[in-house]
gemmi code that builds the backbone of each chain (N, CA, C; Angstrom):
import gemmi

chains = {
    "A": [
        ("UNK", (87.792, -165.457, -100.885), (88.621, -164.372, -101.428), (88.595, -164.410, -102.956)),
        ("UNK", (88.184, -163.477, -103.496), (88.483, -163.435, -104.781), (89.759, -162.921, -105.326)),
        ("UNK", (90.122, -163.909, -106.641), (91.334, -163.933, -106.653), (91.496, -163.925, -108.943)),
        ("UNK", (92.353, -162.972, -108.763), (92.589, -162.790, -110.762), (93.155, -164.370, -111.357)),
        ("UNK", (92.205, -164.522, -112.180), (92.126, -165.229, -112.877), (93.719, -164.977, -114.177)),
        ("UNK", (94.345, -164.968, -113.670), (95.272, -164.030, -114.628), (95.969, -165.186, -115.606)),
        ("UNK", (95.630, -166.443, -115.992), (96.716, -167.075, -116.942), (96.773, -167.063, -118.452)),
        ("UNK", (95.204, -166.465, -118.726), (95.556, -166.349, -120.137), (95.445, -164.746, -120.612)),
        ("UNK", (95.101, -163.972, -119.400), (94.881, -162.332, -120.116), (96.024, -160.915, -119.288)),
        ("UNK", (97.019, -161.640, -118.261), (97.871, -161.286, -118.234), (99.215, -161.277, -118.183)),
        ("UNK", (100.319, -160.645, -118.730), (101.729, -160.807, -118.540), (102.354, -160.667, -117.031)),
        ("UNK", (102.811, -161.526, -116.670), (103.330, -161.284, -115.433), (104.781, -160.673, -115.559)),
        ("UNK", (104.949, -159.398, -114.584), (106.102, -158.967, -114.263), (106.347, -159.141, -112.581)),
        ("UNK", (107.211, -159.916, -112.422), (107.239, -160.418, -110.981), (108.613, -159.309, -110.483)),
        ("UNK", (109.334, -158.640, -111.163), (109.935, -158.094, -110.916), (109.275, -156.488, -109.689)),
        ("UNK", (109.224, -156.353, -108.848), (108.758, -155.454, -108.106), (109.276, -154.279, -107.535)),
        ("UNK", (109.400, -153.259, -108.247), (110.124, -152.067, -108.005), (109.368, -151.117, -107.018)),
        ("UNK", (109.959, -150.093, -106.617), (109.569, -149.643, -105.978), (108.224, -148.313, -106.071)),
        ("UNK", (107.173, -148.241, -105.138), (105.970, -147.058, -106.295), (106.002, -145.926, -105.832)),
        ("UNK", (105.677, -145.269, -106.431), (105.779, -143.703, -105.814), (105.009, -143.254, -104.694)),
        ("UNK", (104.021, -143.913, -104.164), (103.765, -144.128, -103.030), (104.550, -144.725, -101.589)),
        ("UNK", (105.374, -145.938, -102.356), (106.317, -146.324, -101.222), (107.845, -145.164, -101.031)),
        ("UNK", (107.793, -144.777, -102.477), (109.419, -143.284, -102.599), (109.018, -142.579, -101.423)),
        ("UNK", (107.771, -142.146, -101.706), (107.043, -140.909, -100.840), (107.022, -140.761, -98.832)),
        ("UNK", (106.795, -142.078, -99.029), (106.588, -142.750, -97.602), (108.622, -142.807, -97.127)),
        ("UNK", (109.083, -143.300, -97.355), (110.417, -143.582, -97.642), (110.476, -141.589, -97.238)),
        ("UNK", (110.443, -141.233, -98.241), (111.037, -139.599, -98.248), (110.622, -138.980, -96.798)),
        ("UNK", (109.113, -139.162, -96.208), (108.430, -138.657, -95.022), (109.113, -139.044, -94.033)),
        ("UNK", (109.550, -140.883, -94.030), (110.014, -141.375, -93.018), (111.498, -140.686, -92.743)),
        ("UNK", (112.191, -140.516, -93.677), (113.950, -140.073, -93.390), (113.726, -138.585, -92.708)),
        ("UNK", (112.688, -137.688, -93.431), (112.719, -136.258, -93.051), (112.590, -136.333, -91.264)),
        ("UNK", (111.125, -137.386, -91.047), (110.323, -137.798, -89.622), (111.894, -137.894, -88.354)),
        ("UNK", (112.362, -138.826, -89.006), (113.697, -139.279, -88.260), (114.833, -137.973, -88.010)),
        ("UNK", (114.643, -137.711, -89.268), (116.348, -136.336, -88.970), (115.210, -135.379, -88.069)),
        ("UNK", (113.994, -134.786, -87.947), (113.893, -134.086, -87.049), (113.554, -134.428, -85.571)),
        ("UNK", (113.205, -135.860, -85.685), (112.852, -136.463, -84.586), (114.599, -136.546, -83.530)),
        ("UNK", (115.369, -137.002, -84.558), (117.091, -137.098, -84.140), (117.326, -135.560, -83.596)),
        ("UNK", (117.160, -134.770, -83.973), (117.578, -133.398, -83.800), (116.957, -132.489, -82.227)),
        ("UNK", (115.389, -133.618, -82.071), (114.865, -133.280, -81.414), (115.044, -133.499, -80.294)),
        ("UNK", (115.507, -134.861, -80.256), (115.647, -135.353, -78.815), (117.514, -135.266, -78.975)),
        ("UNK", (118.069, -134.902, -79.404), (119.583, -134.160, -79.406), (119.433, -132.638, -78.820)),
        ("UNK", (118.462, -132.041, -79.132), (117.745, -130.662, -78.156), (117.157, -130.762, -76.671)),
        ("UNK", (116.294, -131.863, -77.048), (115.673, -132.230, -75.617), (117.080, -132.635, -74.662)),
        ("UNK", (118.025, -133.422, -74.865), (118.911, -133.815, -74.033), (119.746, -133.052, -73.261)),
        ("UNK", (120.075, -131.907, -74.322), (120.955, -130.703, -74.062), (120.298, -129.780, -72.999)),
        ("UNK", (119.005, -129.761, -73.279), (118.221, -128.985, -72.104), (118.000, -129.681, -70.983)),
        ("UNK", (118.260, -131.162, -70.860), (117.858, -131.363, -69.788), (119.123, -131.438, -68.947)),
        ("UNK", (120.388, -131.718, -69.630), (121.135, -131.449, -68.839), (121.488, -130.009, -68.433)),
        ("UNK", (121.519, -129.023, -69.196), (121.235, -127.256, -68.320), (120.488, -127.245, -67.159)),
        ("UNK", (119.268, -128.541, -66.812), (118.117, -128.227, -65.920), (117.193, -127.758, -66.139)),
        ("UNK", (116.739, -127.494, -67.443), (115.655, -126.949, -68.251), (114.056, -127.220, -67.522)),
        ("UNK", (113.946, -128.757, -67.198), (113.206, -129.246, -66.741), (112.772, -128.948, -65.566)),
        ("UNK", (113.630, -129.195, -64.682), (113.473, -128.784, -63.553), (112.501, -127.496, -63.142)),
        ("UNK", (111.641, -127.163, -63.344), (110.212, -126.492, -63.481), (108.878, -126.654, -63.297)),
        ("UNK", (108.154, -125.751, -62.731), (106.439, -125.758, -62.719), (106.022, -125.397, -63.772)),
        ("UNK", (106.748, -124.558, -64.653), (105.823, -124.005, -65.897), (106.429, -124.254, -66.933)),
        ("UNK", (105.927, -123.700, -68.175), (106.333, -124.114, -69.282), (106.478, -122.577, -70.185)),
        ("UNK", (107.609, -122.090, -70.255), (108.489, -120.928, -71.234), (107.675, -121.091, -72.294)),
        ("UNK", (107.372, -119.929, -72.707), (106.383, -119.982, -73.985), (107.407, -120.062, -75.566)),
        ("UNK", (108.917, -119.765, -75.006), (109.310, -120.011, -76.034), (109.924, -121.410, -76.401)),
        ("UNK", (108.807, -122.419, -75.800), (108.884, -124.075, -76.185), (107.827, -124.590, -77.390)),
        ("UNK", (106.882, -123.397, -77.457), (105.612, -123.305, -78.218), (105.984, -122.824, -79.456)),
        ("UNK", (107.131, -121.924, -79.526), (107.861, -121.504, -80.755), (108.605, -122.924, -81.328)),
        ("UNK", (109.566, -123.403, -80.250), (110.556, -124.554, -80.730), (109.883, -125.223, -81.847)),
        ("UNK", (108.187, -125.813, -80.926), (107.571, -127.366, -81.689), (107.205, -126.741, -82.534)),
        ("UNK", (106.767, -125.356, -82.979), (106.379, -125.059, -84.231), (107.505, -124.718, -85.288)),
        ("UNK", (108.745, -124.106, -84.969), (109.975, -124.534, -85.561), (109.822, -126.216, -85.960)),
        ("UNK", (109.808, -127.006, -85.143), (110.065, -127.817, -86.012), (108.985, -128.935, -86.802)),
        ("UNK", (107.894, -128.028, -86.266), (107.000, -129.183, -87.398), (107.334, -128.167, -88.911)),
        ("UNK", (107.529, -127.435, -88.666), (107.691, -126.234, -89.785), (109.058, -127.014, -90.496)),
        ("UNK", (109.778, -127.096, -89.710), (111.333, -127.673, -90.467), (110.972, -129.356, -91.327)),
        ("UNK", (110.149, -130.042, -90.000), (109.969, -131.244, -90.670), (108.719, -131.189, -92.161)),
        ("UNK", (107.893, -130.123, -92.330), (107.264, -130.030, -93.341), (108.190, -129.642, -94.739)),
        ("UNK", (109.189, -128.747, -94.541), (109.952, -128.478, -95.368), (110.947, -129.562, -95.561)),
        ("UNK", (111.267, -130.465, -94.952), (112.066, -131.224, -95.122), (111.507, -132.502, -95.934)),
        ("UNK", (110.283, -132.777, -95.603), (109.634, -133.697, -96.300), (109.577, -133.265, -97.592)),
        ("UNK", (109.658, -132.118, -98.330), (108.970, -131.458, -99.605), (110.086, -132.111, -100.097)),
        ("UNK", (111.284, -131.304, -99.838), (112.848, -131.742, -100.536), (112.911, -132.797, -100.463)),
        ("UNK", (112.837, -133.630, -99.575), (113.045, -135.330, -99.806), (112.121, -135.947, -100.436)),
        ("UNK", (111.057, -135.893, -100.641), (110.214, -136.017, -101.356), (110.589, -135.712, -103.239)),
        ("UNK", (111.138, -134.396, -103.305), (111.555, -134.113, -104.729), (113.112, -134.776, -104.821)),
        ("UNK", (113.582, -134.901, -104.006), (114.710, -135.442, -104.146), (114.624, -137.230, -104.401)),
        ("UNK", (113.842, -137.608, -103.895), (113.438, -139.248, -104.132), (112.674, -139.559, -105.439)),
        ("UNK", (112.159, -138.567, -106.421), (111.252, -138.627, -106.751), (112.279, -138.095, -108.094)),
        ("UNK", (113.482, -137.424, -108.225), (114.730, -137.656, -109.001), (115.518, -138.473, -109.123)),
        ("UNK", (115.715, -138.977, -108.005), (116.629, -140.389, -107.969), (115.986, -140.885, -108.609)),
        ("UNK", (114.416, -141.171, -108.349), (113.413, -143.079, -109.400), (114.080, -142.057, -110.645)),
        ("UNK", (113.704, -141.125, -110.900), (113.376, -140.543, -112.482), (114.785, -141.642, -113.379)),
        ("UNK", (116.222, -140.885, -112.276), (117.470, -140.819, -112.997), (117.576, -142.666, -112.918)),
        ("UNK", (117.278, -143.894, -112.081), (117.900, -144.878, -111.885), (116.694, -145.854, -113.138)),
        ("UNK", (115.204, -145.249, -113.330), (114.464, -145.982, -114.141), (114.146, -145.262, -115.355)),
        ("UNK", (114.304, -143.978, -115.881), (114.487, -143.119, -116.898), (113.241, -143.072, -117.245)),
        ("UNK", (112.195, -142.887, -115.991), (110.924, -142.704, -116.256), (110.566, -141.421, -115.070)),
        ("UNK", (109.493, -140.928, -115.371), (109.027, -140.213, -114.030), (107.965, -140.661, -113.433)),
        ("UNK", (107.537, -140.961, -111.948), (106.782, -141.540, -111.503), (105.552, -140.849, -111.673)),
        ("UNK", (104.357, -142.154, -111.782), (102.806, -141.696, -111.858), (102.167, -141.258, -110.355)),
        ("UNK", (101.718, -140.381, -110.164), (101.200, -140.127, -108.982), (99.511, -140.232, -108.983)),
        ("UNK", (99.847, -141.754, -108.732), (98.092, -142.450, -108.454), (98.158, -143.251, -107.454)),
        ("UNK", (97.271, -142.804, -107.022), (96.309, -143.276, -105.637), (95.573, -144.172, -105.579)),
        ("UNK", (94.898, -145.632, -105.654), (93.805, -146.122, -106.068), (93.594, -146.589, -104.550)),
        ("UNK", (92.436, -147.648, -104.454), (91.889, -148.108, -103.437), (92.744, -148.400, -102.207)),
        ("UNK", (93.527, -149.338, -102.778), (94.791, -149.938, -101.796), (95.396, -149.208, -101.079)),
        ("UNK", (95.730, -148.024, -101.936), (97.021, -147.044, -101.139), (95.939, -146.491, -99.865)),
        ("UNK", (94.643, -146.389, -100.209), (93.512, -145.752, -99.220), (93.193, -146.545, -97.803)),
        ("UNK", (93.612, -147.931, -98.285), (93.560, -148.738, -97.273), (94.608, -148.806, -96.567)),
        ("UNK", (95.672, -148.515, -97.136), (96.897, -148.448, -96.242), (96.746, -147.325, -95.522)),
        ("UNK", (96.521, -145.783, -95.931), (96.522, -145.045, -95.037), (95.731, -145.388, -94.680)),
        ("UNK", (94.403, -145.340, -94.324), (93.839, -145.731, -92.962), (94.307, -146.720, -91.999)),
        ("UNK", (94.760, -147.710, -92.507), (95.195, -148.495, -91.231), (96.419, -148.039, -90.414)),
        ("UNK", (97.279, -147.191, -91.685), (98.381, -146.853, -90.856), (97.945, -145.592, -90.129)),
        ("UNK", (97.017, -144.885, -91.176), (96.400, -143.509, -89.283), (95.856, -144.383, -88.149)),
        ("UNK", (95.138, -145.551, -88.411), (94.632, -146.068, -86.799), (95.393, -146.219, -86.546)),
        ("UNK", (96.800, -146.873, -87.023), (98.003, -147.335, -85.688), (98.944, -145.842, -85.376)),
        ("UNK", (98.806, -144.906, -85.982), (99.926, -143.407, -85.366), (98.762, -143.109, -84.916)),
        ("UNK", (97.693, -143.093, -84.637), (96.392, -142.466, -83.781), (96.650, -143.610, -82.578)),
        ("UNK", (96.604, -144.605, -82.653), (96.544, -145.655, -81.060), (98.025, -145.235, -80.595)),
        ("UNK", (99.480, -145.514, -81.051), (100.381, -145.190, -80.627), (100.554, -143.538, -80.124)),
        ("UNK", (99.866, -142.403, -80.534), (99.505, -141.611, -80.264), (98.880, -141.011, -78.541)),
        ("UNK", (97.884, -142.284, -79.193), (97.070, -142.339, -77.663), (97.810, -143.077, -76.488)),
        ("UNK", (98.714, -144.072, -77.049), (99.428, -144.312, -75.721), (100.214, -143.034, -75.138)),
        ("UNK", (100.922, -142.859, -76.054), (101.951, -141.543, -75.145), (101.007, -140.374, -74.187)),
        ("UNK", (99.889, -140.244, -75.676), (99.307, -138.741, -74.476), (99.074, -139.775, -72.991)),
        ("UNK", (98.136, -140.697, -72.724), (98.210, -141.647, -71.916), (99.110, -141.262, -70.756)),
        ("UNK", (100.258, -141.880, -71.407), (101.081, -142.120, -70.378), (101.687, -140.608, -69.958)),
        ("UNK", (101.850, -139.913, -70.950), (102.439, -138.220, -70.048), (101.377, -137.652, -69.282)),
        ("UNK", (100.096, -138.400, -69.580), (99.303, -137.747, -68.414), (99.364, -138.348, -66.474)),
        ("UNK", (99.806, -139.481, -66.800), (99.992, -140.770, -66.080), (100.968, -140.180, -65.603)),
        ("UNK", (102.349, -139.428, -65.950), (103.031, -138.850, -65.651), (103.110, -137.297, -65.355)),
        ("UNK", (102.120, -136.626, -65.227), (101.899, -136.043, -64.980), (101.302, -136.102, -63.761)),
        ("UNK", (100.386, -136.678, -63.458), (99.434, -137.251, -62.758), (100.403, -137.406, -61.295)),
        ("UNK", (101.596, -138.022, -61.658), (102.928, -138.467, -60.632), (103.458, -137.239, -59.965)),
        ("UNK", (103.500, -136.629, -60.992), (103.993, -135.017, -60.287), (105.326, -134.903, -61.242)),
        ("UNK", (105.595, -135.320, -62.160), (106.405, -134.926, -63.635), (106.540, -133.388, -63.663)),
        ("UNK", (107.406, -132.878, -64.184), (107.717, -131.799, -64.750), (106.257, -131.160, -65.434)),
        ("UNK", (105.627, -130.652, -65.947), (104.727, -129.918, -66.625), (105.375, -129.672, -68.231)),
        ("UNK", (107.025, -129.427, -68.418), (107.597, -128.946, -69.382), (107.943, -130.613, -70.209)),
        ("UNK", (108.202, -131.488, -69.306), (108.543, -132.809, -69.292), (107.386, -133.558, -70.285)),
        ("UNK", (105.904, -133.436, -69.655), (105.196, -133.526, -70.206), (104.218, -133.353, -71.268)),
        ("UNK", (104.848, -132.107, -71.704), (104.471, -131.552, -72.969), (105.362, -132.053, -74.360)),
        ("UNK", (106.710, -132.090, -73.653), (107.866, -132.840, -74.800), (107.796, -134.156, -75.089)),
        ("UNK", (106.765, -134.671, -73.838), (106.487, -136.278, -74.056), (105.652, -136.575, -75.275)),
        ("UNK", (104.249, -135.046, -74.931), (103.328, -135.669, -75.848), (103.704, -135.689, -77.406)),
        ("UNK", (104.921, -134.554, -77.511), (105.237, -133.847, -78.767), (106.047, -134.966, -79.241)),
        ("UNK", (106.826, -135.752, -78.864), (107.339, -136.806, -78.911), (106.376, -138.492, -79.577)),
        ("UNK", (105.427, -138.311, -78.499), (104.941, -139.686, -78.997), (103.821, -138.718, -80.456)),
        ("UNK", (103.599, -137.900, -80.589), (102.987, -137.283, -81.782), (104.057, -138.067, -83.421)),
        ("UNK", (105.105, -137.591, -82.761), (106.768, -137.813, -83.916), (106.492, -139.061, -83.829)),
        ("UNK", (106.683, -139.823, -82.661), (106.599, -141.625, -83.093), (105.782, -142.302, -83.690)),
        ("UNK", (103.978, -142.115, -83.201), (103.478, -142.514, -84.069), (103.447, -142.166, -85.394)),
        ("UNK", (103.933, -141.115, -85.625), (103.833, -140.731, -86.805), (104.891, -141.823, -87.811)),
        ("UNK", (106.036, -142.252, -87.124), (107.163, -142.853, -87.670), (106.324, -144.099, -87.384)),
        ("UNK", (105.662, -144.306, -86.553), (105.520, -146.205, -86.656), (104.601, -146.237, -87.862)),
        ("UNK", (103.393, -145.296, -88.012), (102.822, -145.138, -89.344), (103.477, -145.179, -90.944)),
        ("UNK", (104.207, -144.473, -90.572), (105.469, -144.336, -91.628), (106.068, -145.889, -92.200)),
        ("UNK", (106.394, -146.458, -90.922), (107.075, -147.870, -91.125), (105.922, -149.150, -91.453)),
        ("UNK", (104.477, -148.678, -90.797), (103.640, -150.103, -91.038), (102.748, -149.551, -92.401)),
        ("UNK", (103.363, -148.570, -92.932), (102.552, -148.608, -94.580), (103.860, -149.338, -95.219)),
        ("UNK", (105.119, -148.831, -95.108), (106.020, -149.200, -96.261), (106.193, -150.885, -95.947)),
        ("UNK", (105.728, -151.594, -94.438), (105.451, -152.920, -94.638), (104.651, -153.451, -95.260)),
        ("UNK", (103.221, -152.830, -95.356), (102.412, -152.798, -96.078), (102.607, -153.290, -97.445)),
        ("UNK", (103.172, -152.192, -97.936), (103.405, -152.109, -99.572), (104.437, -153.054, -99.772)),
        ("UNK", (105.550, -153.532, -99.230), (106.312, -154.507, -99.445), (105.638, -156.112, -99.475)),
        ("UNK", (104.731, -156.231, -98.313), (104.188, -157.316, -98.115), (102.767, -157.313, -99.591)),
        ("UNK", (102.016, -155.969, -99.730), (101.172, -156.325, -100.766), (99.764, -155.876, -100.946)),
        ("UNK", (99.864, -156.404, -99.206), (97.976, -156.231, -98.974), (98.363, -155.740, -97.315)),
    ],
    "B": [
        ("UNK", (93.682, -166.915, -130.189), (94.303, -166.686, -129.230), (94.444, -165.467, -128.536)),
        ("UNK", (94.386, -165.231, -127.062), (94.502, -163.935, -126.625), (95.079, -162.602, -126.886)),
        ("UNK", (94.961, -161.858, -126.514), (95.799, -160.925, -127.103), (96.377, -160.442, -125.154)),
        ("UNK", (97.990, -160.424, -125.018), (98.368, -160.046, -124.186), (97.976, -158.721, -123.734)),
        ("UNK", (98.267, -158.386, -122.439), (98.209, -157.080, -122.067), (99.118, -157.188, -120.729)),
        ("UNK", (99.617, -155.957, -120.488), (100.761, -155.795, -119.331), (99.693, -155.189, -118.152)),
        ("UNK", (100.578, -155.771, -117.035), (100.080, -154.854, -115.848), (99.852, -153.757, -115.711)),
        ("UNK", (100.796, -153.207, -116.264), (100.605, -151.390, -116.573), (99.498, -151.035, -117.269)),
        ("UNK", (99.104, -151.531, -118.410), (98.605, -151.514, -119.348), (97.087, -151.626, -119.044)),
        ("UNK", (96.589, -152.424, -117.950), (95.725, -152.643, -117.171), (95.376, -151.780, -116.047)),
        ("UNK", (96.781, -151.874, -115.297), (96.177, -150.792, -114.464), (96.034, -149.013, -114.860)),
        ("UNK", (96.580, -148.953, -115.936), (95.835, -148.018, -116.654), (94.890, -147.629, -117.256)),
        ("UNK", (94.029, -148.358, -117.392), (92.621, -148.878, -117.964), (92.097, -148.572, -116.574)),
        ("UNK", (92.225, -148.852, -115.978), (91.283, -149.467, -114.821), (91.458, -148.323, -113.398)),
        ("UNK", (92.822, -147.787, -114.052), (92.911, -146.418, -113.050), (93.040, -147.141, -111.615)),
        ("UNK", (94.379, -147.750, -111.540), (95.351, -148.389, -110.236), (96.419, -148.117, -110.785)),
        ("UNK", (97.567, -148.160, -110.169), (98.554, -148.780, -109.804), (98.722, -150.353, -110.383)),
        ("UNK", (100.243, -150.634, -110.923), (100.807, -151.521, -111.256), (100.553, -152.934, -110.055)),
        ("UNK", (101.149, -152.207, -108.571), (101.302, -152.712, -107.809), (100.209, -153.342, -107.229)),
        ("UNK", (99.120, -152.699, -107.755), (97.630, -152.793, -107.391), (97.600, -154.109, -107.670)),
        ("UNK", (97.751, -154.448, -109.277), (97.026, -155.356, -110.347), (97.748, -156.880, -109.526)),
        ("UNK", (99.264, -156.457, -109.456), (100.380, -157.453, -109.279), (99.732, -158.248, -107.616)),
        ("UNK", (99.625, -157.378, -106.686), (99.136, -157.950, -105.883), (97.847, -158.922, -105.841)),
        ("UNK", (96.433, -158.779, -106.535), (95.381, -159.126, -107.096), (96.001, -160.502, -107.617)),
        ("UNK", (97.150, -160.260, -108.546), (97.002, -161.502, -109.286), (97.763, -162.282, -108.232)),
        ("UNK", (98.510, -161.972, -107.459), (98.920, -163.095, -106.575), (97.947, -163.468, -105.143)),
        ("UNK", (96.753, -162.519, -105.732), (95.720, -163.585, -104.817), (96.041, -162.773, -103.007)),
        ("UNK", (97.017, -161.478, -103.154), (96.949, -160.935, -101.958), (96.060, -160.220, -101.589)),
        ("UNK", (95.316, -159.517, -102.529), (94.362, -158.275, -102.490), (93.112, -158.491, -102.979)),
        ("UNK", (92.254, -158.317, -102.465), (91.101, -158.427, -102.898), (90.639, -157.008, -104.014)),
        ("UNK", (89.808, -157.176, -104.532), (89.672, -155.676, -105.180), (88.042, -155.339, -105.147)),
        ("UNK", (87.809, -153.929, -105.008), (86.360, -153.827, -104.747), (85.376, -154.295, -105.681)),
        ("UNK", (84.263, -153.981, -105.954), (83.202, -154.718, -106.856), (83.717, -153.761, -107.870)),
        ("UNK", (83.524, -152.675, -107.392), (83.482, -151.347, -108.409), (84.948, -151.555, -109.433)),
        ("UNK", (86.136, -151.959, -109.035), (87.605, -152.464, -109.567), (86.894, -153.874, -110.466)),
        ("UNK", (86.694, -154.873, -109.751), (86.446, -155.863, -110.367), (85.467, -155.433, -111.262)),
        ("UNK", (84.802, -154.993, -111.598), (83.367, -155.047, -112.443), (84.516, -154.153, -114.027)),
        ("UNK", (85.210, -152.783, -113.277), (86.499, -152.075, -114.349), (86.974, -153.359, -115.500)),
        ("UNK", (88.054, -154.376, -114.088), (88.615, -155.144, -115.168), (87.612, -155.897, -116.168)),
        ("UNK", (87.106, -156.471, -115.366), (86.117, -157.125, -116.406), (85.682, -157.004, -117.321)),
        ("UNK", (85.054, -155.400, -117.491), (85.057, -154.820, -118.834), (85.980, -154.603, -120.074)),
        ("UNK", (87.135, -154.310, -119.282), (88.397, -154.287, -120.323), (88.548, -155.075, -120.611)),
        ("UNK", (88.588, -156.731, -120.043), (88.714, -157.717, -120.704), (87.222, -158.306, -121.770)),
        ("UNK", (86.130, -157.043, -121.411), (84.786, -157.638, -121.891), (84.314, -159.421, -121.661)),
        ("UNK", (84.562, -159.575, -120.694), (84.488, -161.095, -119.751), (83.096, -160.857, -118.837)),
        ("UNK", (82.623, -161.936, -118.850), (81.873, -161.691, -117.237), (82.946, -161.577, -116.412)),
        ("UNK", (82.482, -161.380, -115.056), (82.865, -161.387, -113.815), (83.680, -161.990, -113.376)),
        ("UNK", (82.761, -163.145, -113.431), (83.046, -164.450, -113.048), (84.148, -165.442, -113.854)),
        ("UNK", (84.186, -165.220, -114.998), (85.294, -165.638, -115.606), (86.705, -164.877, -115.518)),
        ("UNK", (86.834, -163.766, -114.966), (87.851, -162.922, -114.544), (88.424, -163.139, -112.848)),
        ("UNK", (87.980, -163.020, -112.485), (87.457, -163.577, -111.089), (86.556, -164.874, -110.377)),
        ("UNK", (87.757, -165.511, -109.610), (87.348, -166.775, -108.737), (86.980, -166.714, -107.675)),
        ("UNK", (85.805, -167.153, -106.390), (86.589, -167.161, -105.202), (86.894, -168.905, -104.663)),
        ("UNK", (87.796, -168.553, -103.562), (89.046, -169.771, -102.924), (88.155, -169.646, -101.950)),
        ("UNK", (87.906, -170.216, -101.028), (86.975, -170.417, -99.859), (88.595, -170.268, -98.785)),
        ("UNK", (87.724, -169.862, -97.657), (89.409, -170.151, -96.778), (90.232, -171.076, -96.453)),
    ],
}
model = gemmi.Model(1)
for chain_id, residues in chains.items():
    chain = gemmi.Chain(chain_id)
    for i, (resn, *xyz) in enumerate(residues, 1):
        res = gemmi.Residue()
        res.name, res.seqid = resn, gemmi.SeqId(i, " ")
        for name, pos in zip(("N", "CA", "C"), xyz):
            atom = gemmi.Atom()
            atom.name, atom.element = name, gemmi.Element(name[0])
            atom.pos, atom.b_iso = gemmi.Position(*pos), 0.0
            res.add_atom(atom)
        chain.add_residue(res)
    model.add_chain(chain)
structure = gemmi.Structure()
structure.add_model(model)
structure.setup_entities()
């Protein structure tokens, strides 16, 4: 492993604040959650009406998930500008928005793991399907494990960046 | 005697992140050739005097 030679040509600041990459991630993850919370606070309500209870699937469920990837895109923007005021006001700087190698490596590893966690759910709602599941059941499953991996992604970059590498 | 330089200060040169440099120097991160070959220059060092490797 190569490793910086750092004792006579750099200053160490061991102090480790937070980067605008981890704000960002942070901002995605809270938006991910309040619509993911909202979602399955919807899903519940319908299933107790009997919603489920069905062969087919109401086309106005195709509206809902696009309502809310639509809500969760807008929600990310604001939390995003809203996190991104807080660093300004608590470090009296405004954050640099750079990208270098590392942050590249994090997303990729964190898309392979919301792509495998991904693939479990479709997986298993097919598996459940397969059982003789709802059809409507199974579509909220996949839309569901879509939201999770997306949140476990969310959570194994900002470990990432805490841990370093 | 050297002349200091900050993390920032570096990873501005070198076009990273703070967090980039900080990790590197604690030996968590490796950095590509193309990064390593950057610092090196800024420090006008070989390579190799900028960079060690630790065997596992």
């Amino acid at each position: 492993m190569r490793k910086v030679n750092h004792t006579s040509y750099f200053n160490i600041h061991s102090a480790m604040n937070t980067s605008y990459q981890e704000n960002r991630t942070i901002s995605y993850l809270i938006s991910m959650l309040l619509v993911t919370a909202y979602y399955l606070c919807y899903l519940w309500e319908e299933f107790q009406k009997g919603t489920f209870e069905t062969d087919t699937i109401p086309s106005e469920w195709g509206w809902t998930v696009l309502k809310l990837i639509a809500a969760q895109i807008v929600l990310s923007v604001f939390a995003s500008i809203g996190v991104s005021i807080i660093y300004a006001i608590l470090n009296r700087e405004m954050e640099k928005e750079v990208s270098d190698e590392r942050d590249k490596l994090f997303e990729l590893k964190t898309n392979q793991l919301s792509f495998t966690m991904f693939g479990l759910g479709f997986l298993s709602s097919m598996l459940c399907l397969g059982l003789g599941t709802s059809p409507l059941l199974v579509l909220n499953l996949i839309v569901l494990s879509i939201f999770v991996g997306s949140m476990v992604g969310y959570v194994a970059k900002l470990y990432f960046y805490r841990r370093g590498y | 005697m050297q002349e200091e330089m900050t993390q920032q200060e570096l990873a501005d040169k070198v076009g990273v992140t703070r967090q980039t440099i900080y990790a590197m120097e604690k030996g968590k991160y490796s950095p590509s050739l193309e990064l390593a070959f950057k610092i090196a220059k800024v420090f006008d060092l070989p390579l190799e005097e900028v960079f060690s490797y630790e065997g596992e």
